[in-house]
N, C-alpha and C positions, 0 to 999 in steps of 0.2 A: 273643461268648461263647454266644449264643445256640442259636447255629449251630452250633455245635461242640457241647454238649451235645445237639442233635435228632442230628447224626452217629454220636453215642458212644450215646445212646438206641437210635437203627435197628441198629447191630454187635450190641447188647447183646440186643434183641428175635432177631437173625436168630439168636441160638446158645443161648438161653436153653431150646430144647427139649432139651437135653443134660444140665441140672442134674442132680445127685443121683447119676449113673450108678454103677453098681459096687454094686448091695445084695448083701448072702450065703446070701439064700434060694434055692435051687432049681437048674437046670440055666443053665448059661452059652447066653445068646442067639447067634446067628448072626449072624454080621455084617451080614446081609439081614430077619430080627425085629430085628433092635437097632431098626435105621434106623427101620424101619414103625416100630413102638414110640414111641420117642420122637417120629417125625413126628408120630403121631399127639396125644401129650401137648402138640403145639403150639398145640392150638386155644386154649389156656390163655392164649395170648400175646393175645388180644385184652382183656382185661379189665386186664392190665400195663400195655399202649400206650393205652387209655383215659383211666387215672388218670392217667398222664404226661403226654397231649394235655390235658385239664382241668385239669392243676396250672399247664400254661402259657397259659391262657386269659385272655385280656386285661384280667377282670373280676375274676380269683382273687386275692386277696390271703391273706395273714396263717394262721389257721386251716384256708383251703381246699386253701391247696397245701400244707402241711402234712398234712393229711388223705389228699391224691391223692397226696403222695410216701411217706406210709406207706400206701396202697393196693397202688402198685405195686412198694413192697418185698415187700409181703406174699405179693402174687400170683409173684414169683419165688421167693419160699420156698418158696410150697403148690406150686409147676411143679415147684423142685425136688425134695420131699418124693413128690409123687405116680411120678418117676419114680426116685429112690432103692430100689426092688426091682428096676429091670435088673439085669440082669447083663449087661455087654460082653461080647466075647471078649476072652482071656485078652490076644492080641496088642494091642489097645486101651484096655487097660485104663486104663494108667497116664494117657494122655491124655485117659480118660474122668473120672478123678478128678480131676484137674489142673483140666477144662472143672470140674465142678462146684465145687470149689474158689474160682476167678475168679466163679463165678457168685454163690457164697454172697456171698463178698468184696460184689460188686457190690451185691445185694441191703441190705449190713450199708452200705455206703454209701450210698444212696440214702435208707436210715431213718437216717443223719447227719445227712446234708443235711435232712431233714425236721424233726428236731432244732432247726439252728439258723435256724430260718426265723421272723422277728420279725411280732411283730403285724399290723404294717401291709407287711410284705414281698413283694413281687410275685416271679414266679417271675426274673426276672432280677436281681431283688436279692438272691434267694439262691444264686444264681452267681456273683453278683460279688465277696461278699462271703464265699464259700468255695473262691477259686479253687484253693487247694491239693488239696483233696477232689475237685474237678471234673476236675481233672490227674490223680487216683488213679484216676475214674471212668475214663478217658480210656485211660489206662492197660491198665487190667484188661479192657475193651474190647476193645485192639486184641490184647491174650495170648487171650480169648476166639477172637474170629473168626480167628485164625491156627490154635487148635485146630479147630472146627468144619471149618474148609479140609482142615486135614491127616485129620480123620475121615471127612469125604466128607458130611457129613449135610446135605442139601440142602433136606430136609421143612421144617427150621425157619426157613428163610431169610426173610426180609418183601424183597420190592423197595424197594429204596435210593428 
């Protein structure tokens, strides 16, 4: 279970610079500003994959990894939020909102899973004990990184 939640976490990290796309202020980006753009909102990804390596930390129980799995919800909201004023091109659109969509989804999961995380819970007792949600995660996962593929957006990628 473990293993397959760090799997679904890296998909999750590598597409997560796409959140939010599609805002309705201003002129439509270029398919070549989109990319730069959002690569750029990646550096965001590291304070995500932080709270997520620390919720799984051999020591975190109860409180902790509850705290680190509402961090790294968080931090995909504020990624999606900050880049929520792109604007794709028209041609991209739909896929740009779809990516944000799975992202938000993701994001509203991961503060689930943070939810039912018991006192003394280690981070693999809240996997086990929420395999449905972990499946959902899993899920929304792999519709992410199939959109990111088809967009071409390579900036956000983390190495597997």
């Amino acid at each position: 279970m473990h293993l397959l939640f760090a799997v679904v976490t890296a998909a999750v990290l590598m597409v997560v610079g796409l959140a939010g796309c599609g805002g309705d202020d201003g002129p439509r980006l270029s398919q070549a500003e989109f990319t730069k753009r959002a690569s750029a909102e990646c550096t965001a990804l590291g304070r995500t994959s932080d709270a997520l390596q620390q919720a799984q930390a051999p020591g975190a129980t109860g409180e902790q990894v509850s705290d680190y799995l509402t961090q790294a919800a968080g931090g995909l909201q504020d990624l999606a939020d900050g880049l929520d004023a792109l604007r794709p091109p028209e041609a991209i659109e739909a896929d740009a909102d779809s990516l944000s969509a799975a992202l938000a989804d993701y994001g509203d999961g991961l503060q689930s899973l943070a939810d039912e995380v018991g006192s003394d819970d280690r981070f693999q007792d809240a996997l086990g004990a929420n395999q449905d949600l972990v499946r959902e995660l899993n899920d929304i996962a792999e519709r992410a990184a199939r959109l990111v593929a088809k967009l071409g957006i390579d900036g956000c990628q983390l190495a597997a």
